[in-house]
DOLOZA-22512 format. One record per residue: residue in one letter; x, y, z of N, C-alpha, C, O in turn. Coordinates in pm, whole numbers, padded with zeros to 5 digits, always signed. Atoms other than C-alpha are relative to their C-alpha. Layout:
// DOLOZA-22512
AXYZXYZXYZXYZ ...
END
This chain:
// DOLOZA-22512
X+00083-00120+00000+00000+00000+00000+00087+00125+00000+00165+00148+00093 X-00072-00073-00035+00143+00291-00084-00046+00108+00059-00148+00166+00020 X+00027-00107-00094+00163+00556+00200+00066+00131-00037+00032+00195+00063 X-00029-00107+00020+00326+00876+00073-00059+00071-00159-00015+00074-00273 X+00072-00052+00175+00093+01043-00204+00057+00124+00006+00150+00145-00071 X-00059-00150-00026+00175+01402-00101+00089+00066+00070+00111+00038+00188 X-00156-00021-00058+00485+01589-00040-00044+00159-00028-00119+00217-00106 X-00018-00154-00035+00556+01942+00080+00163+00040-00007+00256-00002+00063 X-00184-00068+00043+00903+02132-00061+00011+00123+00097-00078+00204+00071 X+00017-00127-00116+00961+02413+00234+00155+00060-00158+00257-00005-00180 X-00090-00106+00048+01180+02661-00019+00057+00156+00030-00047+00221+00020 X-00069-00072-00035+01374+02949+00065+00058+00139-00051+00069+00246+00008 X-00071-00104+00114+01538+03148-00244+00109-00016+00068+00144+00101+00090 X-00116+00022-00052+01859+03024-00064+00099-00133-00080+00040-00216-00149 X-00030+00076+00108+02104+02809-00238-00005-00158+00006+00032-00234-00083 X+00045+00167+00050+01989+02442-00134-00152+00010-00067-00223-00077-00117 X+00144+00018+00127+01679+02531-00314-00009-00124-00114-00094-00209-00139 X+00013+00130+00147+01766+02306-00620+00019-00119+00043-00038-00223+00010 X+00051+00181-00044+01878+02036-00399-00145-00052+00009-00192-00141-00062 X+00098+00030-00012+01564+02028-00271-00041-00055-00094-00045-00177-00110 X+00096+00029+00115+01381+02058-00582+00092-00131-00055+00018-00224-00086 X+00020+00102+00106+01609+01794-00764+00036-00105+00077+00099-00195+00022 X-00002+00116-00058+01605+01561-00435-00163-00019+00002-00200-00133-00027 X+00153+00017-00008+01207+01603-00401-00026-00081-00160-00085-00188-00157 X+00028+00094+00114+01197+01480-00803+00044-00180+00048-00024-00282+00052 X-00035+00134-00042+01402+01192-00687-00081-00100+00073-00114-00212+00033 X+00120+00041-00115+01174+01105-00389-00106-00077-00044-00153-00187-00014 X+00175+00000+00030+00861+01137-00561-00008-00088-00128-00118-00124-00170 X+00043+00083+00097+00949+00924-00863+00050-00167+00083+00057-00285+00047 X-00062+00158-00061+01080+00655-00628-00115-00053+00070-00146-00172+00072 X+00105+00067-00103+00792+00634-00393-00155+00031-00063-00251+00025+00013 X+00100-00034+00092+00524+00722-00647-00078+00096+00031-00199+00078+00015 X+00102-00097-00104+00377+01005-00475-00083+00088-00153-00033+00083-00266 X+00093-00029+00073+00095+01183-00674-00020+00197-00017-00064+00259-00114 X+00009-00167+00003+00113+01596-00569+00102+00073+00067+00109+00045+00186 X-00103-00033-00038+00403+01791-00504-00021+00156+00056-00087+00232-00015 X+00047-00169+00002+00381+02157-00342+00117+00071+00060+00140+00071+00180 X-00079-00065-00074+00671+02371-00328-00093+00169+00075-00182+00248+00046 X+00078-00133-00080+00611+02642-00056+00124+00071+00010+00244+00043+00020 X-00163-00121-00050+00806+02963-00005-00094+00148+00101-00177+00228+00059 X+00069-00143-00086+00688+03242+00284+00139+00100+00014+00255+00102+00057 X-00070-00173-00012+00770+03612+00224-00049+00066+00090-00159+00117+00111 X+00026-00099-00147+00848+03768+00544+00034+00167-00032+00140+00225-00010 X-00043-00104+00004+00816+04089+00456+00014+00077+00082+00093+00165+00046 X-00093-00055-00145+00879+04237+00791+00088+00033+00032+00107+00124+00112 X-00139-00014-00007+01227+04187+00750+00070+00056-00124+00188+00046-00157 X-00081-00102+00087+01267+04412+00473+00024+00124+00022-00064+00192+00075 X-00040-00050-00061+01479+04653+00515-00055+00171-00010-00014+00204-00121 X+00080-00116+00032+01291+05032+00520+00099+00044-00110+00034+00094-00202 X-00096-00048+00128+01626+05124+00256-00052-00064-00085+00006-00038-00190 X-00017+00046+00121+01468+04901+00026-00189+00024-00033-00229+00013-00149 X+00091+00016+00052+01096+04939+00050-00083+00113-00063-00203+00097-00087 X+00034-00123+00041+01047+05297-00084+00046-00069-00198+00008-00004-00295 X-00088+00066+00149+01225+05092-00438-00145-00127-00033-00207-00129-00140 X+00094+00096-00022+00964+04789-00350-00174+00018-00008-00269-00061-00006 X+00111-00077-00031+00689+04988-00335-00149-00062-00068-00254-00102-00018 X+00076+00050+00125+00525+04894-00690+00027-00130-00076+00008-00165-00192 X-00067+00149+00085+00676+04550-00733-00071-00083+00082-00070-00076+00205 X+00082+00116-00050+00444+04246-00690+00128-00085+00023+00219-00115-00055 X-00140+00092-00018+00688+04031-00489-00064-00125+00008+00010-00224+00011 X+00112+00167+00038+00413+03725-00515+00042-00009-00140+00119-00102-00164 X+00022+00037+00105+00399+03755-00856+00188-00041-00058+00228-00137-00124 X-00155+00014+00066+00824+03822-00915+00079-00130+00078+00179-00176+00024 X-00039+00094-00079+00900+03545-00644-00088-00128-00075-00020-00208-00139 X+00043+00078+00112+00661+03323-00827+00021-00087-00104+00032-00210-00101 X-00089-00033+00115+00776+03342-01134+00168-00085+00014+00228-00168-00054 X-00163+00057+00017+01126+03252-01050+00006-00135+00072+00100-00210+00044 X+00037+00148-00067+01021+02938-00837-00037-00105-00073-00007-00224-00063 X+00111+00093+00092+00783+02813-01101+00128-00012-00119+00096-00103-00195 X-00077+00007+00110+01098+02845-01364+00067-00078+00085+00098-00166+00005 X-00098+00012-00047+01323+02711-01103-00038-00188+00023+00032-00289+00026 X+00089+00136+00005+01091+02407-01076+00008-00089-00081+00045-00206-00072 X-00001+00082+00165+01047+02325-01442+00127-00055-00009+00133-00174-00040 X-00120+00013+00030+01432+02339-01453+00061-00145+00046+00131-00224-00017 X-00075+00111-00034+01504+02078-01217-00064-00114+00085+00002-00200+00142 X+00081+00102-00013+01186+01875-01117-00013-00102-00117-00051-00023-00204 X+00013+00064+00071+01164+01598-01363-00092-00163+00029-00087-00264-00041 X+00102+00133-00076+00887+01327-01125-00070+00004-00121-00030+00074-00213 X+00114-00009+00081+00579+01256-01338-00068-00025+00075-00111-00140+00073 X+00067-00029-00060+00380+01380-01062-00077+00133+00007-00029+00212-00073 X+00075-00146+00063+00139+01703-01058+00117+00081+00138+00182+00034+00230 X-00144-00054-00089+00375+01985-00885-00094+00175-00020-00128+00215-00131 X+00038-00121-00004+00218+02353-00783+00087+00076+00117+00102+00040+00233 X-00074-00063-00132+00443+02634-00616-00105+00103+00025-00188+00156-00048 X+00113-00093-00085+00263+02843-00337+00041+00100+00046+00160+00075+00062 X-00071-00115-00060+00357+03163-00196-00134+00090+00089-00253+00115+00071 X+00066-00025-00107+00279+03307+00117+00047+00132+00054+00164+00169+00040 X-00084-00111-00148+00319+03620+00379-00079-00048+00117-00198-00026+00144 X+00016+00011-00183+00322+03486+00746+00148+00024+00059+00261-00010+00023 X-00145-00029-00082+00555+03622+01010+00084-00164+00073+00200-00163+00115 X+00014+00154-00028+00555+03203+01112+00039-00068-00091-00059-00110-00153 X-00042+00111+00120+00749+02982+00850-00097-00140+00075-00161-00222+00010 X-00004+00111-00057+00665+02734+01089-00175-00027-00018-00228-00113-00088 X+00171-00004+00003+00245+02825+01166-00059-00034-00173-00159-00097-00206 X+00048+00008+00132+00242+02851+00772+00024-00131-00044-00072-00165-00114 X-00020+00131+00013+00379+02490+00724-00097-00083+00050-00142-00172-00022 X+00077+00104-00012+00151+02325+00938-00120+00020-00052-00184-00076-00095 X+00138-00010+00090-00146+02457+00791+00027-00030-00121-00085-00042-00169 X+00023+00015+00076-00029+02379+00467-00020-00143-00011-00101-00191-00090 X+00052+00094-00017+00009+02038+00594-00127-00058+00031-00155-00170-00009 X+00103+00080+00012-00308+01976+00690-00120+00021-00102-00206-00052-00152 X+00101-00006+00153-00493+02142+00427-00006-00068-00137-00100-00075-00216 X-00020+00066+00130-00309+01944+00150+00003-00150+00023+00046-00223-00066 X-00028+00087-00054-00334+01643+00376+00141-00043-00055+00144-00137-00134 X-00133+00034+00014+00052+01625+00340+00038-00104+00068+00006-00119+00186 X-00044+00141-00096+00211+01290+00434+00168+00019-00022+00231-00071+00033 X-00114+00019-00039+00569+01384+00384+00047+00131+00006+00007+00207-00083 X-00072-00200+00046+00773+01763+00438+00140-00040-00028+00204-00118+00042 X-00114-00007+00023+01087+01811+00243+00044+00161+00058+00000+00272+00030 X-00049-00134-00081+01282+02061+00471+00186+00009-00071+00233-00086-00132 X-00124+00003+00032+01660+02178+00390+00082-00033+00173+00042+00023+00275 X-00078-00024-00077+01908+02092+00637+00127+00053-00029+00221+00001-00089 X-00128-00101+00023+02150+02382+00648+00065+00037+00097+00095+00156+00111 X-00089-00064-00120+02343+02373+00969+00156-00017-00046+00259+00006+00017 X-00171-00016+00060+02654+02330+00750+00000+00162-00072+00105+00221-00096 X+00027-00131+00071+02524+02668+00586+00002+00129+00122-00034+00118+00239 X+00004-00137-00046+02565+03028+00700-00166+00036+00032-00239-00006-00058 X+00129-00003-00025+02192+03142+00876-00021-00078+00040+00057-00163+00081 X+00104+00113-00074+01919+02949+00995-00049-00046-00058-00004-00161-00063 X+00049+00095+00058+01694+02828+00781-00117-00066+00048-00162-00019+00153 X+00152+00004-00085+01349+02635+00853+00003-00115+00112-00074-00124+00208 X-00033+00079-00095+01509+02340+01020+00013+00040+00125+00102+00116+00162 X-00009-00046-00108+01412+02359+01353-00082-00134+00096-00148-00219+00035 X+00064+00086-00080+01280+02135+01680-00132+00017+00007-00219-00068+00018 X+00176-00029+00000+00960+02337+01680-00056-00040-00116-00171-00084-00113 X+00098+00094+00097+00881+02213+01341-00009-00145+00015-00095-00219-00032 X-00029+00180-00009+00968+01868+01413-00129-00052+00061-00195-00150+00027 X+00102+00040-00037+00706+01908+01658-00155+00018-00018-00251-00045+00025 X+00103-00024+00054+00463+02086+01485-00077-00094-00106-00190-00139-00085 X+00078+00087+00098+00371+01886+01184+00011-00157+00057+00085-00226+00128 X+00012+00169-00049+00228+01550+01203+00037-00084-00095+00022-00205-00077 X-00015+00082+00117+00325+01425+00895+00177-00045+00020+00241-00006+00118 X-00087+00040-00008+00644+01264+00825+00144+00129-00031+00119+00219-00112 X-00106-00115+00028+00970+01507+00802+00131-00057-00067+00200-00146-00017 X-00121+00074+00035+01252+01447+00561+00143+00123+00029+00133+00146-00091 X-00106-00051-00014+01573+01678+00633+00110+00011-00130+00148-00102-00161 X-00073+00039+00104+01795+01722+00343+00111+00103-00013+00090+00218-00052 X-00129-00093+00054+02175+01865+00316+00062+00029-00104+00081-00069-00176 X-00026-00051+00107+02300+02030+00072+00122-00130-00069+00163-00117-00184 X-00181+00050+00046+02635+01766+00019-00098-00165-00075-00059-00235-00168 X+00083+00144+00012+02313+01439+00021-00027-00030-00220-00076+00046-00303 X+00030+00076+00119+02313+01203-00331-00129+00026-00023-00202+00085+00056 X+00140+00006+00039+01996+01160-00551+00030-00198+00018+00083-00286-00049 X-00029+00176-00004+02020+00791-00464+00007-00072+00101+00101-00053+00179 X-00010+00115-00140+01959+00522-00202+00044-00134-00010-00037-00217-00052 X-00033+00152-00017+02130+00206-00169+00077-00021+00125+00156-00114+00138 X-00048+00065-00137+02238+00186+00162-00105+00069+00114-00084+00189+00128 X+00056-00073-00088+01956+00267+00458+00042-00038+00110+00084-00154+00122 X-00038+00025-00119+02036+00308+00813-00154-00010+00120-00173+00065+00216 X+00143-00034-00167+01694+00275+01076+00037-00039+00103+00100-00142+00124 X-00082+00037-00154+01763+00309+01438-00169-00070+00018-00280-00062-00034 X+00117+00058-00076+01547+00111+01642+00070-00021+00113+00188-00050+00137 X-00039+00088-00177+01523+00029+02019-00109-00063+00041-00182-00035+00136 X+00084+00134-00029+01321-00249+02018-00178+00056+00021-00277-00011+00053 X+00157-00009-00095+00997-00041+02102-00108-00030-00134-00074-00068-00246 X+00034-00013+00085+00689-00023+01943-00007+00095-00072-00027+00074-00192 X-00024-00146+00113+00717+00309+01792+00088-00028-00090+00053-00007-00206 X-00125+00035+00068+01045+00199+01654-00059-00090-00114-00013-00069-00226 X+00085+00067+00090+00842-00017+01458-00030+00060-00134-00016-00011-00234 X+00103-00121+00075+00673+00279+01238+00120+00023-00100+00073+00064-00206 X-00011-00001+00055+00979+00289+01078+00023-00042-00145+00060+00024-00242 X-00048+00167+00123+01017-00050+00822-00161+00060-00091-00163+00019-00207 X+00098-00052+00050+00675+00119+00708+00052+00053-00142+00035+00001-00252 X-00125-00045+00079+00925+00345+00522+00079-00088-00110+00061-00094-00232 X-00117+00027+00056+01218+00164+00441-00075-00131-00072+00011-00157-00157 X+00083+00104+00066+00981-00144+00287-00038+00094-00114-00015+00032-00218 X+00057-00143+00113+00863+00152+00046+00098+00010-00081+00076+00008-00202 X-00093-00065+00085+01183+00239-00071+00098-00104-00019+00215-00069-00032 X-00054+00131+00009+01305-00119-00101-00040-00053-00108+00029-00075-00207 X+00020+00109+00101+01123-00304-00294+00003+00076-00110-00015+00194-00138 X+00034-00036+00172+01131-00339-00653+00176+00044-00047+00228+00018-00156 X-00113+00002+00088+01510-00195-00622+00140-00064+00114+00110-00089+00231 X-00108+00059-00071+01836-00329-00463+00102+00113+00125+00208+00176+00136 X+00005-00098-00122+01820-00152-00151+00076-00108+00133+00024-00209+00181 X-00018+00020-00172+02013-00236+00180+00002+00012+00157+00106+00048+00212 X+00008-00051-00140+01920-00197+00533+00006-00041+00098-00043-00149+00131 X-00091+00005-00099+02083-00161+00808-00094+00076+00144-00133+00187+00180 X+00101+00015-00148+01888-00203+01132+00136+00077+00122+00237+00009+00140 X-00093+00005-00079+02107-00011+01396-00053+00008+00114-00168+00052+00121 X+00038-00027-00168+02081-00012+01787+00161+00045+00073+00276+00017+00037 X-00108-00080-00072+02301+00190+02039-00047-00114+00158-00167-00120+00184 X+00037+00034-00127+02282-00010+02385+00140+00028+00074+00251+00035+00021 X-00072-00050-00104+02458+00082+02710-00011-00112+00118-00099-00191+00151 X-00039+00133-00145+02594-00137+03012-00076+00050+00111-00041+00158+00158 X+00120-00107-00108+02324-00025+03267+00089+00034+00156+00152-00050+00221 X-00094-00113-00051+02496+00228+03499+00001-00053+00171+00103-00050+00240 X+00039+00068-00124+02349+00068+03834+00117-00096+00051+00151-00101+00169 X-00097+00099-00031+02624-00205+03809+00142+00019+00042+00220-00056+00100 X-00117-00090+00049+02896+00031+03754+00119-00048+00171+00236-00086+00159 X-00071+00022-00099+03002-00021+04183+00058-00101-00005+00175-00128+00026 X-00049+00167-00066+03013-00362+04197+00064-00086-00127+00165-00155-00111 X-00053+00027+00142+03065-00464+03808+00105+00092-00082+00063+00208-00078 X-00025-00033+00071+03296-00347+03595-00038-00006-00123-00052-00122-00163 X+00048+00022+00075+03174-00239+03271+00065-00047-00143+00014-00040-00255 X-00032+00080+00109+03391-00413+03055-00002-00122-00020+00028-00185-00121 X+00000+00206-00046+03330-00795+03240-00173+00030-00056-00222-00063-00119 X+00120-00004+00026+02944-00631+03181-00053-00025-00128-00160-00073-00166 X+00000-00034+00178+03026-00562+02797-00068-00161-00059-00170-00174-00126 X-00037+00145+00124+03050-00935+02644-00210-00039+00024-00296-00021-00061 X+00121+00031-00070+02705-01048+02852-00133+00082-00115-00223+00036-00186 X+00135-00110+00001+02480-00735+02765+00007-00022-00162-00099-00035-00222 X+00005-00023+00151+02597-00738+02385-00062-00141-00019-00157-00142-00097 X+00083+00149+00061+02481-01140+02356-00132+00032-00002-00196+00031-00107 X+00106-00061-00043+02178-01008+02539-00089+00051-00103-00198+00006-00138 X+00037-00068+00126+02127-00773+02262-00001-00037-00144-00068+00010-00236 X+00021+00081+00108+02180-00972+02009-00096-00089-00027-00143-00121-00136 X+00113+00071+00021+01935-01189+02119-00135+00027-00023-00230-00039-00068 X+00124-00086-00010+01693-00948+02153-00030+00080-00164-00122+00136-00224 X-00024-00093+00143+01790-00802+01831-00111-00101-00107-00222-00073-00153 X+00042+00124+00042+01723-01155+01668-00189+00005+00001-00283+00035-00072 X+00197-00039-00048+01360-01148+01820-00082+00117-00047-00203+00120-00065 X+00096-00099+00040+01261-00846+01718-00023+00029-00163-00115+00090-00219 X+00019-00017+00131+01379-00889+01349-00095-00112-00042-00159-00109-00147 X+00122+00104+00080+01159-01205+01317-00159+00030+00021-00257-00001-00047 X+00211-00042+00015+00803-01061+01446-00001+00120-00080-00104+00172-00124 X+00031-00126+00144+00881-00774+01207-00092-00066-00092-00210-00036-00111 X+00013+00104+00111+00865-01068+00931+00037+00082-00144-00011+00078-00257 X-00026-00103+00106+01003-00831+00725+00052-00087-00132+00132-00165-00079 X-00032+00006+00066+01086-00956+00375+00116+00063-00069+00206-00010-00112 X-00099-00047+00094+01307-00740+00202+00180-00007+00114+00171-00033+00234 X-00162+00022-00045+01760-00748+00309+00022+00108+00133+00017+00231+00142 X-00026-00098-00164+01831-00640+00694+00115-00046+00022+00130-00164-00008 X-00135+00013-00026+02196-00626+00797-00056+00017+00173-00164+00077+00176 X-00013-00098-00114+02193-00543+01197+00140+00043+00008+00250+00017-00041 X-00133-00128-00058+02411-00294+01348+00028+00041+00118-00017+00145+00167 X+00044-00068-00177+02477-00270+01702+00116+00072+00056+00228+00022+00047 X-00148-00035+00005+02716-00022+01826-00031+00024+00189-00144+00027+00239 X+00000-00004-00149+02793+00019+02230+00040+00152+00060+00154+00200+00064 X-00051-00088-00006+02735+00334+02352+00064+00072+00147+00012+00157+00219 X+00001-00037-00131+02941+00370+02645+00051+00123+00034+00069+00140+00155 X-00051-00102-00016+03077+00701+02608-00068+00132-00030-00014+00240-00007 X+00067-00099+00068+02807+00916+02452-00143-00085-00019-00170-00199-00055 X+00153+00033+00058+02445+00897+02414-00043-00045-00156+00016-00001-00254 X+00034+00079+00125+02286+00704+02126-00025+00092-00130-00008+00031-00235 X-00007-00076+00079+02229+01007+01903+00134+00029-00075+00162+00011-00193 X-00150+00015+00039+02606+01085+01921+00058-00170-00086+00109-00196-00194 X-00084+00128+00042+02726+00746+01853-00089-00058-00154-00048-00164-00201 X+00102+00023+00083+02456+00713+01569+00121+00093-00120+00197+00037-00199 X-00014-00097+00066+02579+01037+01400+00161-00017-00012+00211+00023-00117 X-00137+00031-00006+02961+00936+01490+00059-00086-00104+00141-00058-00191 X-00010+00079+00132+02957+00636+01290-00068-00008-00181-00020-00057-00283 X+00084-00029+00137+02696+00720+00996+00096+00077-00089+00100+00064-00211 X-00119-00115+00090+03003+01012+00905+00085-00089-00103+00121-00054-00215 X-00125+00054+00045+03235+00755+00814-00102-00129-00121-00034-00154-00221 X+00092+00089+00055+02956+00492+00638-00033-00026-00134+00067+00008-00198 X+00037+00022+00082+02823+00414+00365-00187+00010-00090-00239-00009-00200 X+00105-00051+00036+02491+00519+00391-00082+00121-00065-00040+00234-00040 X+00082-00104+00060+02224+00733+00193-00105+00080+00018-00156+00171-00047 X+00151-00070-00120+01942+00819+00458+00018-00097+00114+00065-00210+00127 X-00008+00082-00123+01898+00746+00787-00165+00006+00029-00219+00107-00017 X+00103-00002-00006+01547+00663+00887-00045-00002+00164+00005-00096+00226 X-00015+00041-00131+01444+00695+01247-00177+00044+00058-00237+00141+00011 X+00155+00008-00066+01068+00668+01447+00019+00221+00075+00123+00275+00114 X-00004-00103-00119+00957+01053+01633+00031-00013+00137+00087+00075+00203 X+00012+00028-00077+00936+00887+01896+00082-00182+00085+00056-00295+00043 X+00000+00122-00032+01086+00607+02100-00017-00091+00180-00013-00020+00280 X+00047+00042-00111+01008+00340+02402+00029+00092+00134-00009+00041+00240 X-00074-00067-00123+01167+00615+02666-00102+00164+00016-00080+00260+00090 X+00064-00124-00011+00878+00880+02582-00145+00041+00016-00233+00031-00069 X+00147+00027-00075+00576+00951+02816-00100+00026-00077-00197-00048-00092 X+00116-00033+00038+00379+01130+02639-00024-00013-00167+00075+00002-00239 X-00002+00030+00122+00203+01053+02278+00054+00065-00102+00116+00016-00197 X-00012-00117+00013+00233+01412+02193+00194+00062+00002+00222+00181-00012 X-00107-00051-00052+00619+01438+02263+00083-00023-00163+00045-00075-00268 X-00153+00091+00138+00977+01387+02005+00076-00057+00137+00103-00031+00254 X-00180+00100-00056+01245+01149+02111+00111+00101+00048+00116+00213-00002 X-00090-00091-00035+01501+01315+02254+00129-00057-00088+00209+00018-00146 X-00067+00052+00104+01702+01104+02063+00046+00032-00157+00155+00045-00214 X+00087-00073+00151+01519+01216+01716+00041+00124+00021+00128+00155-00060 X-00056-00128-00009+01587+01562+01829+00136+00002+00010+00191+00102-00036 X-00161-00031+00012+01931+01536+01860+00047-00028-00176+00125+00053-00228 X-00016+00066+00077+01957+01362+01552-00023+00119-00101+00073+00175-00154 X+00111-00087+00095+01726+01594+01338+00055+00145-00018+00033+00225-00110 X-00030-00143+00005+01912+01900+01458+00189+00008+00003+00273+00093+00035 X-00163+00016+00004+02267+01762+01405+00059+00030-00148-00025+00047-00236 X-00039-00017+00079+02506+01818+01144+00054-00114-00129+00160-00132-00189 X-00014+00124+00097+02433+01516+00915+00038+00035-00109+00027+00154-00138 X-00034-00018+00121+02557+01486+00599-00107-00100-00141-00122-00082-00261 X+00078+00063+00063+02321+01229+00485-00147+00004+00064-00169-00014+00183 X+00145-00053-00050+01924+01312+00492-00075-00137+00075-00069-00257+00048 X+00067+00006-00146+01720+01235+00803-00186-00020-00027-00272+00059-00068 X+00169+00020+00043+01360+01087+00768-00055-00061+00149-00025-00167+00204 X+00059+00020-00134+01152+01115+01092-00105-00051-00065-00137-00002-00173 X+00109+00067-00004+00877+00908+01077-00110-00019+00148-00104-00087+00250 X+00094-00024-00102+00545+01045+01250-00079-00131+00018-00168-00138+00103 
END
């Protein structure tokens, strides 16, 4: 069944613009999605009074427009329907989620530009605002997947993500790579040493690992990946090793077994989401 019909392009007039646009083509001819909507909000607020006595008589909808909708043609190539939107809200963020739910959006393509100069729309408050799925994308990221990474920690949320990576599997010669971060539990630390703890807890985990890949019943190629994180939290050690890797997205749940409320992000996911990846980041609401 496929679950991603509609996709949201957050654009900018900044220079991962075209990634975007010619990673969103990529996306959308891979996972067959059906309506594409790049968005761009003009804050005009933040123009500068030197410029708006010049601005005065210039439709900046219509000239912003215009150069989006050319910028589109240029380097969208899906065979999906594709409309750019333009907005004034002082809220990138308020204007996103309403566009999500009005277009019932099931996926947002955001830029990730913390390798870039500015800010940009990547942020924790969107992460938590929209309900739809969030993809992250850096400017340095391939048009191409053959290696996926999904964290899991055994919960059921963690689950939500093979939803995904089953999507973008089949049909082509896709590999994925199941990872888990586990830690020598800290309680033992007086009386155990945690390197007599190490050998134990990793079988442990392996076994557990084992178990959880067979009630998946997942069909398509799972590698696991288990790395030990005794020096850094599971975000770090995620983002530590992914640098050096071989992977093309990392896929990871909003949420996982360690978070009370339904309503919340992972703290995990947030670290993750707001780090300086090099390869794009797909939260899965």
């Amino acid at each position: 069944m496929k679950t991603i019909k509609n996709i949201l392009v957050a654009l900018d007039l900044s220079a991962i613009d075209e990634k975007l646009i010619k990673y969103s083509s990529f996306i959308t001819e891979r996972l067959g999605a059906e309506n594409v909507y790049f968005v761009h909000n003009i804050k005009k607020y933040e123009i500068s009074k030197l410029f708006e006595e010049h601005l005065k008589d210039v439709n900046l909808d219509e000239v912003i427009g215009d150069e989006l909708n050319e910028k589109v043609k240029q380097h969208f190539s899906a065979s999906a329907n594709w409309e750019v939107l333009i907005s004034e809200d002082p809220y990138s963020e308020s204007l996103l989620k309403y566009i999500v739910e009005k277009y019932s959006i099931d996926l947002a393509i955001v830029g990730n530009k913390k390798h870039e100069k500015g800010t940009g729309v990547v942020s924790g408050k969107l992460l938590r605002l929209l309900k739809c799925d969030i993809l992250a994308v850096p400017a340095k990221a391939q048009e191409k997947i053959d290696v996926i990474w999904a964290g899991t920690d055994f919960s059921q949320d963690s689950r939500k993500v093979f939803r995904i990576t089953k999507e973008l599997q089949e049909g082509n010669n896709v590999l994925l790579k199941v990872v888990h971060v586990y830690s020598v539990p800290v309680q033992f630390s007086p009386y155990v040493s945690p390197e007599s703890m190490g050998s134990k807890v990793e079988k442990h985990v392996k076994e557990k690992f084992d178990k959880f890949l067979k009630k998946l019943n997942y069909s398509e190629a799972i590698e696991p990946l288990i790395f030990m994180g005794r020096e850094s939290g599971a975000a770090q050690k995620i983002q530590a090793n992914i640098m050096d890797s071989d992977a093309d997205l990392l896929v990871v749940s909003d949420k996982g077994g360690n978070t009370f409320s339904p309503f919340a992000v992972g703290t995990v996911t947030e670290e993750l989401f707001n780090a300086n990846l090099e390869v794009p980041i797909w939260v899965v609401k």
